[in-house]
VMD Tcl script that draws the C-alpha trace (Angstrom):
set ca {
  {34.61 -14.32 2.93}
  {31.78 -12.78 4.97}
  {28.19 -13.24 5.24}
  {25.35 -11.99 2.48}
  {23.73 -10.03 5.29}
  {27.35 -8.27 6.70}
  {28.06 -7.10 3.34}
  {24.51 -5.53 2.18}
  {24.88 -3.96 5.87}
  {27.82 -1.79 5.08}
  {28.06 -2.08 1.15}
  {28.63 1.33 1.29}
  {31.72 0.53 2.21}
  {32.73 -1.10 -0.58}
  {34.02 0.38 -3.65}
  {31.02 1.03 -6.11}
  {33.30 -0.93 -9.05}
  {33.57 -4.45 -6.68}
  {31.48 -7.25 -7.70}
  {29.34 -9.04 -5.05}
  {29.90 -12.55 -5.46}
  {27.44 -14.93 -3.78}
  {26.08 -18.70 -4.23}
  {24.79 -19.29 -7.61}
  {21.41 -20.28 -6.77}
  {19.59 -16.78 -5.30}
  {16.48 -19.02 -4.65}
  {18.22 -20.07 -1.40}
  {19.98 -17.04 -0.10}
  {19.71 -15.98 3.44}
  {21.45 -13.70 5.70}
  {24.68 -16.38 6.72}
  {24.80 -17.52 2.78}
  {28.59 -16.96 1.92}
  {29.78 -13.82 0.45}
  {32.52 -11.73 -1.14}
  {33.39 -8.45 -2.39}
  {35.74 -8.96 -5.56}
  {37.88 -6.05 -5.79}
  {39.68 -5.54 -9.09}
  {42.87 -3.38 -9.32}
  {42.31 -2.42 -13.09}
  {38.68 -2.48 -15.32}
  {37.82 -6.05 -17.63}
  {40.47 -7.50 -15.46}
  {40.37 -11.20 -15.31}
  {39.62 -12.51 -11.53}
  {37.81 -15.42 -10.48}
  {35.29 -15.59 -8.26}
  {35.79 -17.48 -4.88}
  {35.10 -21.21 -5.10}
  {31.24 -21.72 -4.93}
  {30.46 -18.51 -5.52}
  {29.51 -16.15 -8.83}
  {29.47 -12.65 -9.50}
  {26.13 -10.98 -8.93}
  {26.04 -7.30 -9.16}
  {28.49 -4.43 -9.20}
  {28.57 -2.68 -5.79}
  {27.32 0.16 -6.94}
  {23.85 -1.28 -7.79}
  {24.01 -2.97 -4.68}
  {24.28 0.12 -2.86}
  {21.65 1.68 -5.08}
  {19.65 -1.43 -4.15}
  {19.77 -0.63 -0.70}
  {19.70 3.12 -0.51}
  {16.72 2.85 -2.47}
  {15.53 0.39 0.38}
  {15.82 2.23 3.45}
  {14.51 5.23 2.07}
  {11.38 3.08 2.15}
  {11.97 0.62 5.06}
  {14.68 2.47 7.59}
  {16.72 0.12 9.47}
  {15.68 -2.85 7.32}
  {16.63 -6.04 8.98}
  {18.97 -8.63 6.53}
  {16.05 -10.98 5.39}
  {14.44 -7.93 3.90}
  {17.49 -6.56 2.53}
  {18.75 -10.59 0.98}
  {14.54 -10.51 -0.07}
  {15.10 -7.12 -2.12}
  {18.90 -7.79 -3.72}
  {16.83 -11.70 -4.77}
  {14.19 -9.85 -6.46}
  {16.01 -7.34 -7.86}
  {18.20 -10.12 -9.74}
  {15.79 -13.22 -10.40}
  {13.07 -10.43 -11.09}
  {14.64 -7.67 -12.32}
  {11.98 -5.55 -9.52}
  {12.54 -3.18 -7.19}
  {8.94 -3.66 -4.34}
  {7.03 -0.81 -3.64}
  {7.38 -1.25 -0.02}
  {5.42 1.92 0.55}
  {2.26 1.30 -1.05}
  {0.39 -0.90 1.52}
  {0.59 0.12 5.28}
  {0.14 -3.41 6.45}
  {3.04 -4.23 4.38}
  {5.58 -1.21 5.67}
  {3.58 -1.51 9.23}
  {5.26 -5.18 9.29}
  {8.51 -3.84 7.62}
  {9.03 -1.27 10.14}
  {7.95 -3.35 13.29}
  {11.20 -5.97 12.12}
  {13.21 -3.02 12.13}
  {12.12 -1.80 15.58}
  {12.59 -5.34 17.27}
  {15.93 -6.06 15.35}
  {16.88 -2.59 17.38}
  {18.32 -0.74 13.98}
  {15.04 1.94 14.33}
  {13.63 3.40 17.42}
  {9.77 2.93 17.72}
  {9.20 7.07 17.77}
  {11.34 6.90 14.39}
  {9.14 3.95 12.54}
  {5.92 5.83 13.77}
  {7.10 9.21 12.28}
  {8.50 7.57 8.91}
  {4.96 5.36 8.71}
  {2.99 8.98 9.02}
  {5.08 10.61 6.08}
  {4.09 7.54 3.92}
  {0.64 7.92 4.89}
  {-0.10 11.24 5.73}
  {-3.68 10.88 5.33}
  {-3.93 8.67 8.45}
  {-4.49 10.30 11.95}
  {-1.76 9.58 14.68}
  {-4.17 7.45 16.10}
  {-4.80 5.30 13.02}
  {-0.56 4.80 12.38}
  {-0.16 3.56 16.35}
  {-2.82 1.38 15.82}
  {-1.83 -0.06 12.81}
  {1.94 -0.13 13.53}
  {0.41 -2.06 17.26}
  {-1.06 -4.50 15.09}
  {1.63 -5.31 13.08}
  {3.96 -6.01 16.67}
  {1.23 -8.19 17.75}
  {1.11 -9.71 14.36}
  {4.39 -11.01 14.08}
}
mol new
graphics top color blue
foreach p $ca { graphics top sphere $p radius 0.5 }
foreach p [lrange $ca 0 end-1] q [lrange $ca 1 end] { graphics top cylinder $p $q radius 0.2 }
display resetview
């Protein structure tokens, strides 16, 4: 058993046939919500999930999940990443994280303060999402969002 938030971390290094098993109801997940990876030795074998938990996804859509994630949001922190897998499988949605600067701005300034992206980093991947703003513009938007939250 680990954590939700330890195994979208590194799901990666899981093997892309494993099931992630989680609680049942995705309404209440969160980054210390129980967790497993389900590893079968043979395919449409029989294995149970761990008590009070379900199979969700196969790993490999999980890791498609979030490689498709932090191509948009680098170094997303584990609330966006539980937020993204929920959608994904109460919603069947992938967000366009990219498509509203205040939006990535935020994204971005989670990722700088949980220390998984360094501040030069988030300002360089905010300016290839919106190319059209000056250098100016991005700093002061991506200041904003750090005062913001």
């Amino acid at each position: 058993m680990q954590t939700l938030a330890a195994v979208l971390e590194a799901s990666e290094q899981f093997p892309a046939t494993a099931w992630l098993c989680a609680p049942p109801d995705a309404v209440r997940w969160e980054p210390r919500s129980p967790a497993a990876v389900l590893l079968t030795a043979a395919a449409g074998q029989p294995v149970p999930a761990p008590p009070g938990l379900v199979r969700v996804l196969f790993l490999d859509e999980v890791q498609l999940l979030m490689e498709r994630l932090l191509r948009q949001v680098p170094g997303a922190v584990p609330e966006l990443r539980i937020e993204t897998l929920r959608r994904y499988k109460l919603e069947a949605e992938f967000p366009a994280l990219t498509s509203d600067p205040e939006l990535l701005a935020r994204h971005l300034v989670e990722a700088v303060r949980y220390g998984a992206l360094p501040p030069p980093e988030a300002l360089a991947h905010f300016r290839r999402c919106f190319s059209h703003f000056t250098r100016e513009a991005a700093q002061h938007i991506l200041a904003t969002a750090f005062l913001k939250w």
